[in-house]
MARNUBA-94628 format. One line per field, with one value per residue (C-alpha): residue number from 1; residue in three letters; x, y negated, z negated. Coordinates in pm, 1 decimal. Layout:
BEGIN
i NUM|...
aa ALA|...
c1 X|...
c2 Y|...
c3 Z|...
***
This chain:
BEGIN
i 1|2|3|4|5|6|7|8|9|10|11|12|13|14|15|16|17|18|19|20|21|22|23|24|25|26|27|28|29|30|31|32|33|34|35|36|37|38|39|40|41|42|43|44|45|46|47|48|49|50|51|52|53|54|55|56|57|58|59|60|61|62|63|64|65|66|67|68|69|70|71|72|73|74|75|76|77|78|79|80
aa UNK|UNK|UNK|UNK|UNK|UNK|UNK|UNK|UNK|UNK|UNK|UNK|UNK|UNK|UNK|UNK|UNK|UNK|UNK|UNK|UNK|UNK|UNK|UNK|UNK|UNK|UNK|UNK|UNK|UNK|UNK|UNK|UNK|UNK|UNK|UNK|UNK|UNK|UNK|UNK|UNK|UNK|UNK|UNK|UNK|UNK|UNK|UNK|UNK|UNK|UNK|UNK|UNK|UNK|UNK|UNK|UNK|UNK|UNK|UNK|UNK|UNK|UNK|UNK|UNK|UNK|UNK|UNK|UNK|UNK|UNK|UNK|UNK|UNK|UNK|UNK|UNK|UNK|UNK|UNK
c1 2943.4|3221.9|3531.7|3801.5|3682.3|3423.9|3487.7|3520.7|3150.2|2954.7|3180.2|3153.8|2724.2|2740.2|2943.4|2818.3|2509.9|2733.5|3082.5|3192.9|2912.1|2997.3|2932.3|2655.2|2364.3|2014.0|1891.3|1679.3|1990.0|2187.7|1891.3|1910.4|2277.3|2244.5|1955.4|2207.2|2487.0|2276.6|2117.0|2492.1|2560.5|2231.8|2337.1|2711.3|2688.3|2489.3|2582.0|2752.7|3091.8|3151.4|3038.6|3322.9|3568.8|3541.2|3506.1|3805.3|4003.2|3876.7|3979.3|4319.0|4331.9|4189.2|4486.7|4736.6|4625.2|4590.1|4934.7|5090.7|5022.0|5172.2|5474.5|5819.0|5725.9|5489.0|5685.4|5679.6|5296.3|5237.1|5417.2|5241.2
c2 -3146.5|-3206.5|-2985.7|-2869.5|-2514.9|-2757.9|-2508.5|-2185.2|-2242.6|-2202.3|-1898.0|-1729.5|-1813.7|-1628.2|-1351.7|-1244.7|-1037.4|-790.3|-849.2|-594.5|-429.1|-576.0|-932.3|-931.8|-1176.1|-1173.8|-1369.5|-1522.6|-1648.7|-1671.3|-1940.4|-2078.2|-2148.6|-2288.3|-2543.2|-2654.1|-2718.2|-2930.3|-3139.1|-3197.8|-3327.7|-3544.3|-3705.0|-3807.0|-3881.0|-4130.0|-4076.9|-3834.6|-4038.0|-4044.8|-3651.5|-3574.6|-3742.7|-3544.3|-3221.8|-3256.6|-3324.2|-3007.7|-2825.9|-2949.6|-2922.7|-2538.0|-2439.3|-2608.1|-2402.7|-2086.6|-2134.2|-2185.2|-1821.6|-1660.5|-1713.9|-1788.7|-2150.2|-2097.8|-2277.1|-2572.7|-2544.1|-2488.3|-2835.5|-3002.0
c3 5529.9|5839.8|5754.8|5912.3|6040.2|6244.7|6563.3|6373.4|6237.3|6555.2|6643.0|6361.0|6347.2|6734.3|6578.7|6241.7|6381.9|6558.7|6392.1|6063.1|5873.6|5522.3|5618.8|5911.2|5919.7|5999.6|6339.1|6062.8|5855.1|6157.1|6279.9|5948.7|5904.5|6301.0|6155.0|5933.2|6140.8|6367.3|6096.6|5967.2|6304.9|6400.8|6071.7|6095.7|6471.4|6656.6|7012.9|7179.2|7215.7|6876.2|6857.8|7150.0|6969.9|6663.0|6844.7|7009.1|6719.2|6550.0|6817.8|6822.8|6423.6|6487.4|6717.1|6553.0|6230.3|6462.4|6642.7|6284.9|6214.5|6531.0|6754.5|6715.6|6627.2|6355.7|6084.1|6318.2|6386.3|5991.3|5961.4|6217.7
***
């Protein structure tokens, strides 16, 4: 499934062999979860265009949600 936290996924599949004890992964699951992510995307994209478009709006949707939690502005981020 395409959600929101589209560019926190691959971040967080580089990060969870290393990151905090309580919630590390396996290269194996890590692999896994990878497999996954690209099999989401082969199937809801089919070229590349359409792929850039989307990945630039969850970027944009990932720091507006990131700027809404820091910064004088926040309550205006949170809005937008």
């Amino acid at each position: 499934m395409l959600t929101g936290t589209m560019m926190e996924e691959p971040a967080n599949i580089i990060t969870c062999v290393t990151g905090d004890a309580r919630h590390r992964r396996t290269i194996y699951e890590v692999g896994q979860d990878f497999e996954r992510f690209g099999k989401t995307l082969i199937a809801n994209f089919k070229g590349t265009e359409t792929l850039w478009e989307f990945l630039r709006e969850r970027l944009r949707q990932c720091h507006i949600h990131k700027l809404s939690k820091v910064g004088k502005d926040k309550d205006a981020w949170a809005k937008g």
